[in-house]
N, C-alpha and C positions, 0 to 999 in steps of 0.2 A: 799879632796885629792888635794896634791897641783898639775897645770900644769905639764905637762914632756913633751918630744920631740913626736911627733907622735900625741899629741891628736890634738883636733880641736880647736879653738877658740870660746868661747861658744856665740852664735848669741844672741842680747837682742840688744834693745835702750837703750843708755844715752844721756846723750848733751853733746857736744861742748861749747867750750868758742870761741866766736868771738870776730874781733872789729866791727861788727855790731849784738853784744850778741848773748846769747842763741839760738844751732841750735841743733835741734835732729839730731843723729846718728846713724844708721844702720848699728852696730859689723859685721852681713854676711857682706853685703852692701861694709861698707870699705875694709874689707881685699881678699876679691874674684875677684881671677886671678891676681893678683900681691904677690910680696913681702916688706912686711912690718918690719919694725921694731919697736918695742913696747916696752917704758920703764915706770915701776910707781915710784914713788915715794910718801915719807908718807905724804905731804902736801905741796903745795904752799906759797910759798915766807917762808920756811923755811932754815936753814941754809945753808946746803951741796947742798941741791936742785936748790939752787938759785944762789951759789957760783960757782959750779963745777958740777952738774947733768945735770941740763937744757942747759946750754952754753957749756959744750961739745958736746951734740950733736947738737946745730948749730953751733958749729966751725969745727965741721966733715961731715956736711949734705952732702956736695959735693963728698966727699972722702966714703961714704956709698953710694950714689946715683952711682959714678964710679962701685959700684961692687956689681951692679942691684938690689939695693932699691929702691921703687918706693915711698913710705912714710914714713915716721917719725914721733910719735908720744906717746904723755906725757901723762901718766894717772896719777889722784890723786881721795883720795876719798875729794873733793871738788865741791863745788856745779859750775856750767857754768859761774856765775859771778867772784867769785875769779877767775879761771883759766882763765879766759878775762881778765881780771886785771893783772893778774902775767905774760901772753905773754903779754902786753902792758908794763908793767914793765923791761919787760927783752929785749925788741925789737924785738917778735916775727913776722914775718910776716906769709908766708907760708912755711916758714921752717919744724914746725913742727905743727902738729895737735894736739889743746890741749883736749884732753878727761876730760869729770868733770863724775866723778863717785859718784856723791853726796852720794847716801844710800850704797855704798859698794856691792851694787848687780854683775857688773860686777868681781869686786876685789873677792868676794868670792865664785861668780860661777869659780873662776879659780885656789882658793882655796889659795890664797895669801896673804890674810887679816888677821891683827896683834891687839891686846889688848890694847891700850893704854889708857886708862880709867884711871887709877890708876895716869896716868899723865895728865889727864886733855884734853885726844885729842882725846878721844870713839876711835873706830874701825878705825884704817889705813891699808893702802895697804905697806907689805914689798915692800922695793927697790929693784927693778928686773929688767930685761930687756931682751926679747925676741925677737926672727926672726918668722915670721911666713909668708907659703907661699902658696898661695892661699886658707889661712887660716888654715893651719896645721903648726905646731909649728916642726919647725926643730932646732933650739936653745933654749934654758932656761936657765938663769942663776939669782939665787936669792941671793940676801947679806946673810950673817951673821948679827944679831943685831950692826947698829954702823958702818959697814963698806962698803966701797965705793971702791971695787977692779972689784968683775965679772961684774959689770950692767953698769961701763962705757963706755962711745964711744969708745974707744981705744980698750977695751975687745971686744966690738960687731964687730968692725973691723976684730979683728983678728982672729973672730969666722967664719967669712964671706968666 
């Protein structure tokens, strides 16, 4: 069942992508007693992700953090190195936190995970993007196959 407004965030370790590599993560850990915002997308240094996904929300970081976001951050089902590589790529600093969901565990304990097999890319995470506050999820919003309207910075803004 996919995420909705109200449920929790479901508590697990993944890694992190740093630029001093791979760092586990603690899903309670990060999101308890703040408000977060959480976007996935289907992989790393892919088109739209790398175009317009990722760099909107560091071109909004500030204008989210004005209207009490305390972090921001990227999930992909990617392993810590690529998603090290793709904020190194794209000039991440600590804008945003890059989450690597290598096995899809977090992606489908939140029930967001997509088929792509058939195309050559196994198991993704739909493009989504969420608020969640002191890890209870008061936003959600997932794409349509293909499209890049709800899960934007500009959408999470206005949701705000």
């Amino acid at each position: 069942m996919t995420i909705k407004t109200g449920d929790s965030i479901p508590a697990m370790k993944i890694m992190q992508g740093t630029s001093e590599g791979p760092k586990e993560l603690d899903t309670a850990e990060f999101f308890k007693g703040r408000t977060v915002v959480l976007f996935g997308v289907p992989g790393a240094f892919t088109p739209t992700c790398s175009a317009k996904h990722l760099p909107g929300f560091v071109e909004h970081a500030a204008a989210l953090k004005a209207k009490g976001v305390h972090a921001i951050a990227c999930m992909a089902v990617n392993d810590a190195f690529v998603m090290g590589a793709w904020a190194k790529d794209q000039g991440i600093t600590d804008q945003v936190t890059m989450m690597a969901d290598g096995a899809a565990a977090f992606t489908k304990a939140m029930g967001l995970e997509f088929d792509l097999t058939a195309r050559g890319l196994g198991v993704r995470c739909q493009r989504f993007a969420l608020v969640a506050k002191d890890g209870k999820v008061t936003h959600v919003a997932v794409e349509a196959p293909g499209a890049f309207e709800v899960s934007k910075a500009e959408a999470v803004l206005a949701a705000l």
